[in-house]
N, C-alpha and C positions, 0 to 999 in steps of 0.2 A: 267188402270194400271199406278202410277206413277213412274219417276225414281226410287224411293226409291226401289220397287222392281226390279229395272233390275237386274240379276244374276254380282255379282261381278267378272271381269276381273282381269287377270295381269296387270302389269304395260304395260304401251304403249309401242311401238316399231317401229324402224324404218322397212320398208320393207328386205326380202328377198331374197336371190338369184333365188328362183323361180319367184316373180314378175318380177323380173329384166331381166330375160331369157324372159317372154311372153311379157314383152314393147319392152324389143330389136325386138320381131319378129312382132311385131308390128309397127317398125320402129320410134317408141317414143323419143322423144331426153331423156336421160338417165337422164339430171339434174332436172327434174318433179318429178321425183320419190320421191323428200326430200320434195314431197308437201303429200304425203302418210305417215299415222300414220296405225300401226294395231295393233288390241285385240286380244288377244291372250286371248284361252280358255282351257285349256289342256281337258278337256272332250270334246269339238265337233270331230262330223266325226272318229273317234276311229277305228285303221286300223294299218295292219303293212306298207303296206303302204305311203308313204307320201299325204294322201288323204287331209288334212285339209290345209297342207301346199299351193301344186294347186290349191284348191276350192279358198282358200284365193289369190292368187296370181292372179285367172282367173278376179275373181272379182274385184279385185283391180285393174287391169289394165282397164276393162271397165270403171269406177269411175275413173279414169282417164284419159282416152280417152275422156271422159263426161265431163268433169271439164276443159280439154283443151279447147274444141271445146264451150261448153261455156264462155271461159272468150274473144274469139275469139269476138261471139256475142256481148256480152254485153258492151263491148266498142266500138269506132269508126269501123266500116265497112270499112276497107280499107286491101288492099291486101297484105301480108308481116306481117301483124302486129302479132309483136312476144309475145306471153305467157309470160315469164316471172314471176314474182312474182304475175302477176293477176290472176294466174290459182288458184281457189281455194283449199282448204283445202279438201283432203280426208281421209277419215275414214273407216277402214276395220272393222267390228267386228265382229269373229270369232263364235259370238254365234246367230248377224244374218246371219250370211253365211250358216249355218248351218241348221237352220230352212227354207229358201230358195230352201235348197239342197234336202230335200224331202219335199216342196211343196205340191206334190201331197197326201201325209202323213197326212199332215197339213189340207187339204180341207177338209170343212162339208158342206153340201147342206141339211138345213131345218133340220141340227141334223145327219145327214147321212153322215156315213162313204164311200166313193167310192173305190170299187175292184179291185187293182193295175193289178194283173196278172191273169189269169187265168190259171184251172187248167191242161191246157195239155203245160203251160210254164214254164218247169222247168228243173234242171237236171236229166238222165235219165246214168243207167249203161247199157253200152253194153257188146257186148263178149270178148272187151279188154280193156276197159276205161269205158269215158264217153261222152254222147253229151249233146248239150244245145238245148232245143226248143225253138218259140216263136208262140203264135196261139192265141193273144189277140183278132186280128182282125179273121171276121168268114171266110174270104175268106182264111187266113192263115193257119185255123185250118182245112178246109178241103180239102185246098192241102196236110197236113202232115200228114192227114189221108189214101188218097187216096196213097200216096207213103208209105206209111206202108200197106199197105193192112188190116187197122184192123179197131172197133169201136170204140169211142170216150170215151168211158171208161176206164181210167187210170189202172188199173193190163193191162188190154188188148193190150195196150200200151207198157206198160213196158214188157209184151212177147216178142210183136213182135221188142221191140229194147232189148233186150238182151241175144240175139241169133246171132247180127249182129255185123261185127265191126265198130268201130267210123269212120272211113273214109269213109266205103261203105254208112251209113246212111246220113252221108252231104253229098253227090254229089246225093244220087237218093232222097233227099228230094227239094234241089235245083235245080235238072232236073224237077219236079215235079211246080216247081215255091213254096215252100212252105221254112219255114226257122231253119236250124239242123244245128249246127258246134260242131266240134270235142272238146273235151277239151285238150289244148296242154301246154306244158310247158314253160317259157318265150325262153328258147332255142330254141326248137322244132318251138315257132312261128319265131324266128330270123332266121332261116335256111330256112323259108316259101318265096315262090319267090312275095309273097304281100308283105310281112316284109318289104322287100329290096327294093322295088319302096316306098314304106311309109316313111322307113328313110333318101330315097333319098330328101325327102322334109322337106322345114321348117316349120316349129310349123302354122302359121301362111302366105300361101301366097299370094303375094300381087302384085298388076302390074297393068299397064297403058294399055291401049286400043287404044284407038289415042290422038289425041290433041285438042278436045274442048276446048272453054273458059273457063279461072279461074272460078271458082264457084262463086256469090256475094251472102255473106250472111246478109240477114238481121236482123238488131238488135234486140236484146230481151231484157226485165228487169230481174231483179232480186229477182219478188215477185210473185214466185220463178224461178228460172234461169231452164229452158228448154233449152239446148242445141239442142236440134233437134226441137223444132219448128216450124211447117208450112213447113214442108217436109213431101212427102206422101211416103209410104213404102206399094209395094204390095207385101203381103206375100204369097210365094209358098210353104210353110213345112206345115209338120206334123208330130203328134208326141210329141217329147219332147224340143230335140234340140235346131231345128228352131222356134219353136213357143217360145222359152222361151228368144231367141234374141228377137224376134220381138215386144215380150212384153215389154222387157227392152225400145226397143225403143220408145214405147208407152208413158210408163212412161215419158219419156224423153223429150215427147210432140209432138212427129211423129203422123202423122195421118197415122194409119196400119191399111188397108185392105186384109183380109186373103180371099183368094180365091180357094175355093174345086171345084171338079170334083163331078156333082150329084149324083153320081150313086159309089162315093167311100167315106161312111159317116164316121167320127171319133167319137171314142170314146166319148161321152156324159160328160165324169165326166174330163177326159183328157182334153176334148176342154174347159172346165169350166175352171180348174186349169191356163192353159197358156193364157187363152182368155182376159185376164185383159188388157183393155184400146186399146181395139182392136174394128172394126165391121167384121162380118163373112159374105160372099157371095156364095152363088154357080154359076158357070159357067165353062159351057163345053167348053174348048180351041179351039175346032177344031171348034163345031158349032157359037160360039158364037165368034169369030175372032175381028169380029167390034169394039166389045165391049173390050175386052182384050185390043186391037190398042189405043184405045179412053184413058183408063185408064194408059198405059206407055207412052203415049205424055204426059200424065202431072207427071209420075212419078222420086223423085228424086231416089229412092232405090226401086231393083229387089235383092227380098232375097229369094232361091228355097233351096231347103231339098228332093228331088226324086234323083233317082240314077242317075252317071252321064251318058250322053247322053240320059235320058228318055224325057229331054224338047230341048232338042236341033234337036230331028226329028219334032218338034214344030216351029222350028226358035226362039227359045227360049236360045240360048246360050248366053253368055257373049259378044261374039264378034256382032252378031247378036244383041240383043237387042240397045248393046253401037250405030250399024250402022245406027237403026230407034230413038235411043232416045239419041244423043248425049251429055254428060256430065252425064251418071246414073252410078251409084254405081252398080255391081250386085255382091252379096255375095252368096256362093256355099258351100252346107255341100254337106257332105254324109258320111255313115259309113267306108268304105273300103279305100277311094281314091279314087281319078280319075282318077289313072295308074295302073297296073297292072294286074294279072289273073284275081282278083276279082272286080275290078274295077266298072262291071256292076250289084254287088250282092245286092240285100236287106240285110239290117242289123239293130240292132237296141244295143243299148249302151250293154242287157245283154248277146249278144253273142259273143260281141267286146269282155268282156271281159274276158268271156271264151275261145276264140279261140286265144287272144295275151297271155296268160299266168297270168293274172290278177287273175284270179279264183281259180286259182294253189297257185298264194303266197299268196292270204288268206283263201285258206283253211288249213286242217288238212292232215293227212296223208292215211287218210282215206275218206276223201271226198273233193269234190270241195266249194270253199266259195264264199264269194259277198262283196262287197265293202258296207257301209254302208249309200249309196245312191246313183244312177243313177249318179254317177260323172262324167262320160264321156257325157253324153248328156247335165248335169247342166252349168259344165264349160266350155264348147266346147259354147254352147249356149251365154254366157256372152263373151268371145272369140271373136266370131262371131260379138255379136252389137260392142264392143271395135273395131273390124277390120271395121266396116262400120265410125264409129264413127271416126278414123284415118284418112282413106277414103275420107272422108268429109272435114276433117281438110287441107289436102295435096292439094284438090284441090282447094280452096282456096288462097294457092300459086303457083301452078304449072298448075292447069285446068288438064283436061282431062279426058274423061272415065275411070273407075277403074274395076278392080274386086280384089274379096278377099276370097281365099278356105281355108277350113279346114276341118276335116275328126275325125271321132272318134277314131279310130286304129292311128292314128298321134298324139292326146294328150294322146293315152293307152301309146303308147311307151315315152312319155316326161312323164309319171307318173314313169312309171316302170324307169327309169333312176334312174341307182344307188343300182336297188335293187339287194339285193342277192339270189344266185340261192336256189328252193321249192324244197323237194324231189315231184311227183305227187301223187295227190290223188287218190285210186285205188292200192297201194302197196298193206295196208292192205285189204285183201279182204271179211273181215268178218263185215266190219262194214256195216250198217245200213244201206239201200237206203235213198235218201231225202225224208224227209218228208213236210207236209207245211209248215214250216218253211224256207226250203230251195228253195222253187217258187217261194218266193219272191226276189224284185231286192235288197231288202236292208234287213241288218240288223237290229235287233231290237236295240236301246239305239243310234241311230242316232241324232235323235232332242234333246238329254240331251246335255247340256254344261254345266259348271261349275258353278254351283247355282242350276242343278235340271229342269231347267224349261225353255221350248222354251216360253212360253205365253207373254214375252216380247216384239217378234217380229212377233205376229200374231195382225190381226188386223179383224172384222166384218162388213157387210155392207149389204143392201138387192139388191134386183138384180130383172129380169125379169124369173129367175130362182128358188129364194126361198131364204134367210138368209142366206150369204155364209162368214162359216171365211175361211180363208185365212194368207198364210204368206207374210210378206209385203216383197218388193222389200231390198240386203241388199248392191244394188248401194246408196252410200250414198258424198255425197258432200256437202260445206259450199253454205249455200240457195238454193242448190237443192230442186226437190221433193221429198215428202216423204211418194204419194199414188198414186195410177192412178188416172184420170181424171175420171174413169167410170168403171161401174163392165162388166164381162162378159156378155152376151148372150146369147139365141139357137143358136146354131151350122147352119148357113147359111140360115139365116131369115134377113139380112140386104139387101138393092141393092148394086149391083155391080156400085157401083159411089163412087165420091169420095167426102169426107163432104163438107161443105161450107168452 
């Protein structure tokens, strides 16, 4: 495809007060920002909302963080040296943000479309509302079978939760280890004692460990400018998330090695989508120790996505890892937080945002809705590599071990910012159960932007998997990259070493 067809934008723009909120917590010096231009699409991400506005904002700031931390490089290696006007030119465009944002949308394996949700993940009416499921994974599906007492067949299902109330089905589906949250109103989740530890925090936190040496970075070119470089990143997520940081950082020119548990497989067509410029290993933490040891001595970036405290009975925390591998980066999601009631729950973006009240303001009044793409996992993700990518930059002039948290209920509530109160769905009591429509995480007309057509920002390549398009990366920078280095892989068929 040549420019001639990219979909026509508006006029350029200087950034927004949403950008400007996630650099601040990012701890960004503010006069960068006027290195930021964006496109602006009135059709992308279509939401009441301010969904395009964030997504743009999440992005922008890593394309920023990126462009800092490269102009760092690519000149004199000396400690201090300030940005300035050498920070490259970034560019937001609204209609590759867009295409990015449902990715997994985007993917074809050999012409083949892959199966976002399955069908026991979706909305469900109870005897006073509604809950949200999630049962992608098969150990998920039959804990929440098991805690319903019922079979895998959807009417059978929907019996056995519509008889119960929303409150009682989360607590015995999550005693169950399995994953249900209530559907609540943006209210109703502000009065929740998670709410409360969530907004206790900022968008983005960030903090020192101890005082290792300034980081010395060494020089890169400019053909094309890799900001990250010859830094190894061992990745601990799954999912959407973390694996969607860790690909950025790929891009970026990190060398990311993703590391599973053998006996807990991911999704096939998922690991495809985020695996871009990655290698995949398996290895068992507990048996395989040596080897884990061997791989964070040379690591600059520990990036985990498991609930908090599940790697820290590992020796796997922040503080811990910084005490064996002084000067790492270690970057920490998770859905809930890492304080309060819920702090140790499984989550995953589509019940974030049903249980903060997300679902509530776009639906109708009659049903629950959906954002018109995994936005809490997309942008949280970009988030994430911008917070490593800061990270990086800081200690550079100050040294020290870092870490860097964020949580998906912490960017629900920096989305909902502003919005006005939903009556809840479930007033009207006659309308319709969901139907497939409604299982899924996204709306339909997500990938249109203004001109019609995502195929601008898709791109093809063959793979050890089969013909895969794909949406290309929409972190964009003057002489940055503008593919990954390599297509994905099987799902944990690399070794567990680190490349040359």
């Amino acid at each position: 495809m040549t420019d001639t067809d990219r979909p026509s934008p508006s006029s350029g723009s200087r950034p927004g007060p949403r950008l400007a909120a996630a650099w601040s917590s990012l701890g960004g010096d503010p006069d960068l920002l006027a290195r930021v231009t964006t496109v602006e699409r009135s059709g992308a991400l279509p939401a009441r909302l301010p969904v395009r506005e964030t997504a743009r904002a999440c992005v922008g700031a890593c394309a920023l963080a990126a462009a800092e931390l490269g102009a760092r490089r690519a000149g004199p290696a000396r400690r201090g040296r300030p940005p300035g006007p050498g920070v490259p030119a970034v560019r937001v465009d609204d209609g590759a943000v867009a295409a990015a944002f449902v990715s997994e949308r985007h993917l074809l394996v050999d012409g083949r479309a892959p199966v976002s949700f399955a069908p026991l993940s979706r909305f469900w009416r109870t005897a006073d509302g509604w809950v949200r499921t999630h049962a992608n994974y098969p150990h998920h599906r039959a804990r929440l079978l098991a805690a319903l007492g019922t079979s895998d067949d959807p009417e059978a299902v929907a019996a056995a939760l519509a008889g119960r109330p929303a409150a009682e089905v989360e607590e015995t589906v999550y005693a169950a280890g399995g994953l249900a949250v209530a559907l609540r109103t943006p209210a109703a989740w502000a009065a929740h004692a998670q709410a409360a530890a969530v907004a206790r925090r900022p968008l983005v936190e960030r903090g020192r460990l101890d005082s290792a040496p300034a980081r010395v970075l060494v020089p890169v070119d400019r053909d094309p400018l890799l900001p990250a470089a010859g830094l190894r990143v061992l990745d601990l997520t799954r999912v959407v998330a973390g694996p969607v940081a860790t690909r950025t950082l790929a891009l970026l020119g990190a060398d990311v090695l993703r590391l599973d548990p053998p006996g807990l497989p991911e999704l096939p067509d998922q690991h495809t989508d985020t695996g871009f410029g990655k290698r995949s290993a398996l290895l068992d933490l507990p048996a395989g120790r040596d080897t884990f040891e061997e791989l964070l001595a040379a690591a600059d970036v520990v990036v985990t996505g498991y609930r908090p405290g599940a790697l820290d009975r590992l020796g796997l925390g922040a503080e811990a890892l910084a005490e064996r591998r002084p000067g790492v980066v270690v970057a920490q999601l998770s859905a809930w937080g890492a304080y309060g009631p819920w702090a140790g729950r499984r989550g995953f973006d589509s019940l974030v945002q049903a249980a903060t009240g997300i679902a509530v303001s776009e639906g109708s009044a009659g049903r629950p809705g959906v954002l018109p793409a995994q936005a809490l996992d997309h942008g949280t993700g970009y988030l994430l590599a911008a917070a490593v990518l800061r990270a990086l930059t800081e200690q550079a002039d100050e040294g020290g071990s870092r870490f860097v948290r964020l949580a998906l209920a912490r960017t629900a509530a920096w989305l909902l910012e502003g919005a006005a109160p939903t009556r809840a769905p479930g007033d009207d009591r006659t309308a319709a159960a969901p139907g497939p429509a409604s299982a899924s995480a996204s709306a339909p007309g997500a990938d249109v932007g203004a001109g019609g057509s995502a195929d601008y920002w898709l791109a093809e390549t063959d793979s050890a998997l089969g013909r895969l398009r794909y949406a290309r990366s929409p972190v964009s920078f003057t002489d940055g990259p503008r593919d990954w280095a390599r297509p994905p892989g099987p799902w944990g068929t690399d070794p567990a070493r680190w490349g040359a």
